[in-house]
Every structure is written in C-alpha cells, then in structure tokens.
N, C-alpha and C positions, 0 to 999 in steps of 0.2 A: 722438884724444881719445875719439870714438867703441867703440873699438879698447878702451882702459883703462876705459870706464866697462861694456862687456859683460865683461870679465874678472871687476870686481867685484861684477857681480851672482852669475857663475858660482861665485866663490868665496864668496859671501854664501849663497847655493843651499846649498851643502857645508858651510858652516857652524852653516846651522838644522839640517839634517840629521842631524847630528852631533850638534847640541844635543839631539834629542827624543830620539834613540837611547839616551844615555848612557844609565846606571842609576843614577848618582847625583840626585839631588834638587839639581834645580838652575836659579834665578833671575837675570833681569837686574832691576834698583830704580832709582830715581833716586836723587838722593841723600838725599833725606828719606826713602828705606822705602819709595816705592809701586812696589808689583810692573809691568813693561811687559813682562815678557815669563818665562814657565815652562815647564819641560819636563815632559812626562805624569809620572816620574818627581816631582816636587816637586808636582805634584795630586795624585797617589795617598796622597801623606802628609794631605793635607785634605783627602781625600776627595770632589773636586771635577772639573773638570776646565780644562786650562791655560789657554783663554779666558777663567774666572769665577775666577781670580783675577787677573787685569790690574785693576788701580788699588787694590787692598787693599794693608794695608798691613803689612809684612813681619813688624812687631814684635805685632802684633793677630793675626796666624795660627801665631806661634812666640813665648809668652810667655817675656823674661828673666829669668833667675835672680836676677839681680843690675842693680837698675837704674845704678847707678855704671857699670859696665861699657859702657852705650848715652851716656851723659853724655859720658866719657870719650870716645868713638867721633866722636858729633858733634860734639865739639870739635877734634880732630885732622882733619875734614875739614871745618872751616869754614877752619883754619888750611891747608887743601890739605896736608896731608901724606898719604903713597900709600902706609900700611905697609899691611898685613896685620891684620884685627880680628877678632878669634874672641870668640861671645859666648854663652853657657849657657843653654838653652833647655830652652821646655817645650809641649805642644801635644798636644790631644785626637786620638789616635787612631781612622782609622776604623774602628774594633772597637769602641770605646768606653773602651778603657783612656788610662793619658796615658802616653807616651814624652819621653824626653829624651834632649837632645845635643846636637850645639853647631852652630850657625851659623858660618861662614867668610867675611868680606866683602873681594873685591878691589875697591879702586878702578882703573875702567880710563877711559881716556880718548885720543881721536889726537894732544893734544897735553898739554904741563903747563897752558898756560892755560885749557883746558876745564873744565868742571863737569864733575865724574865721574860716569858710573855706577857701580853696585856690582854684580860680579857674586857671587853669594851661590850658597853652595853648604851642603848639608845634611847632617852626620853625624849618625845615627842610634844612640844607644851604648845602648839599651836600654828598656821599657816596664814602666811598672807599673799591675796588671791590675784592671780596675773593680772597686771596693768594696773597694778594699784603702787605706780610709782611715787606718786607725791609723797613725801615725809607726813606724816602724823602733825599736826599742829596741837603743842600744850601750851599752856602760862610759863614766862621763862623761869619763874620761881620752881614749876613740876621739874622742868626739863632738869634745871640745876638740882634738885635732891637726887632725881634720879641719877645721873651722872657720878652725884657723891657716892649715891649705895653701888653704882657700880664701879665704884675706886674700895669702897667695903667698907663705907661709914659707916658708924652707927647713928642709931637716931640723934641722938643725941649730940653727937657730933655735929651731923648734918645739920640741927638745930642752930649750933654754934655760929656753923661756915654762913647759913641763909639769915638766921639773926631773927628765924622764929623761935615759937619754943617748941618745945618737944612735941605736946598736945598739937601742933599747927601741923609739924612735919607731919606727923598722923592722920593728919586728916586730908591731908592733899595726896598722900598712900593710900587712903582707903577710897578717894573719889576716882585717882587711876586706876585700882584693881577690881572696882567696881566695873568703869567704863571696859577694861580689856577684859573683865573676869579672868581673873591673875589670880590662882591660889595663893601665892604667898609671893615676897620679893624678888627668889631668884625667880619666879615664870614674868613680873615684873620688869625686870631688867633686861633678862630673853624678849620679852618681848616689846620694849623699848628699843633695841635695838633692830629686831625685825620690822618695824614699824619706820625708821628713819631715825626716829625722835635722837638718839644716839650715833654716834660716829663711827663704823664698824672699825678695828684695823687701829686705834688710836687711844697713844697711854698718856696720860692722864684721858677717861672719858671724856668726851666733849660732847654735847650739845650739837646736832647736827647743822641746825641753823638759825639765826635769832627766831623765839618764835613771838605770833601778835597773841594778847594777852587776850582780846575779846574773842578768839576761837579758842578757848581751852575747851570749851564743852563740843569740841566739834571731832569728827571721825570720820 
C-alpha cells in the first residue's frame, strides 16, 4: 500500500509539471466555475499570477458570448452528463485590448459517481485593440448569415433563411474569413462577435446594428 501510495505521489509530481509547462492556457474548476488550480500559461492571459487566481470564478475572468450556451452547460452536468462544452469567450487583455476565443470544459472525475471537475482549457483566436470601439461594419446580408451560423445553421439552411443559394452563402464566408483571417467558422463567429458585428449576451444572435451595405469592404 505504501509502495502504490509513493508511486502516486510520483506520478502526481509529473503531472503538475507537466501542467505549468504546457503553453496552452490551462485550468482545473470545480463544478460551479471556481478556478483550484492554473497554469502560468492561463495567468498570463489575466495578467496575474496562478496562485491569485484560485477560487475566482472562471466565467467572471472569460466573459460568454452567449449566456444560453453556460445555462445549457450547467444543465448537462447537473444531469451528470461527461460530453465535451466549448463556450465563446471574451476577456480583457494584459495590453489592454479585449481578445477572444473559446473556452473548452472536460469533465473528469476517478469515477461516474463523482462530482466532476472541469478541466478547462483556453483557445486564443484573436484580439481587438484598445479604442477600437465602433462595431465592425458588414452588408446586412453578412451580418445576417453570420447571426444564423451563430444560432448553428447550416449552410444550407442559412441559404433557405437569406434566399441565396448555398454557393452565395459561401461566398460571402469566405470574403469574411478572408477580411478577419478566420480559420474556419467557429474563429468566424468569435470573431464576429469580438468585433461588434454581433450582439454579445443575446439568444436568438442578433445583429448588432443595421449595417450600410457600401462599407462591407471596410475595417
């Protein structure tokens, strides 16, 4: 017994180790959100250090995009279910600009019966730079697909709702992820909404504000 309980210290050792190492931005929470444990990496994004953030609270240091999305979350592990929760974030950079990007929560636990923690991890998809209040101006046709995909249409759908066709939707996607260099949809949507172009805080997505059709090529 002896023998099994210094193993797991040693491999507990290897394991913090491992943890402060990484470069990703990365948390243990409990299940309500409160941070018990951060890597240097996950302080440097608050600008803090891993100690002074233990017991804050995960959603207060990375504000959601979308509060539906945290409802949703805690409702699936009140019900103990162990998927996988990615949630749209936003949070004051230490430079002073805000960044966004998305939050990733495992529930892990030694058994099913356990109350989970959450191990949380941080992607980074991009910043936008102090004093750059004004909303993002698109075409209100962008504004509205993007709105759709961030209600979780599919193209094709989205096609439906705007009364292009599919090939259209596609092509006003790929002039946005151009102009934002947006690897795919969801840094799209992140960053539609870091941008204004979207309504933080608001279900059904909305549109932040009508926009004028002749500045869609503008930034």
């Amino acid at each position: 017994m002896d023998l099994r309980h210094a193993e797991g210290v040693v491999w507990r050792n290897r394991a913090l180790l491992l943890f402060d190492r990484v470069s990703v931005p990365v948390a243990v929470c409990d299940v309500y959100g409160s941070v018990l444990l951060a890597n240097p990496a996950m302080a440097t994004e608050c600008g803090t250090t891993p100690g002074r953030l233990r017991g804050r609270d995960v959603l207060e240091l990375f504000r959601p995009q979308e509060a539906t999305q945290v409802e949703r979350i805690a409702e699936a592990l009140r019900l103990r279910h162990r998927s996988r929760y990615q949630v749209s974030v936003r949070w004051q950079a230490p430079g002073g600009g805000e960044r966004y990007g998305e939050l990733t929560a495992d529930p892990v636990s030694d058994t099913v019966e356990d109350t989970p923690a959450l191990l949380v991890m941080l992607s980074v998809l991009g910043e936008r730079e102090a004093g750059s209040d004004t909303p993002v101006r698109v075409a209100p046709i962008e504004a509205r697909i993007l709105a759709l995909l961030a209600a979780g249409a599919t193209t094709a759908h989205a096609a439906r709702e705007t009364g292009l066709t599919v090939d259209g939707v596609n092509y006003h996607l790929r002039r946005l992820s151009a102009r934002w260099h947006a690897a795919n949809r969801t840094e799209l949507v992140a960053r539609a909404y870091a941008l204004g172009v979207l309504t933080p805080g608001v279900w059904p997505p909305t549109p932040a504000a009508p926009a004028d059709p002749g500045s869609a090529a503008s930034e």
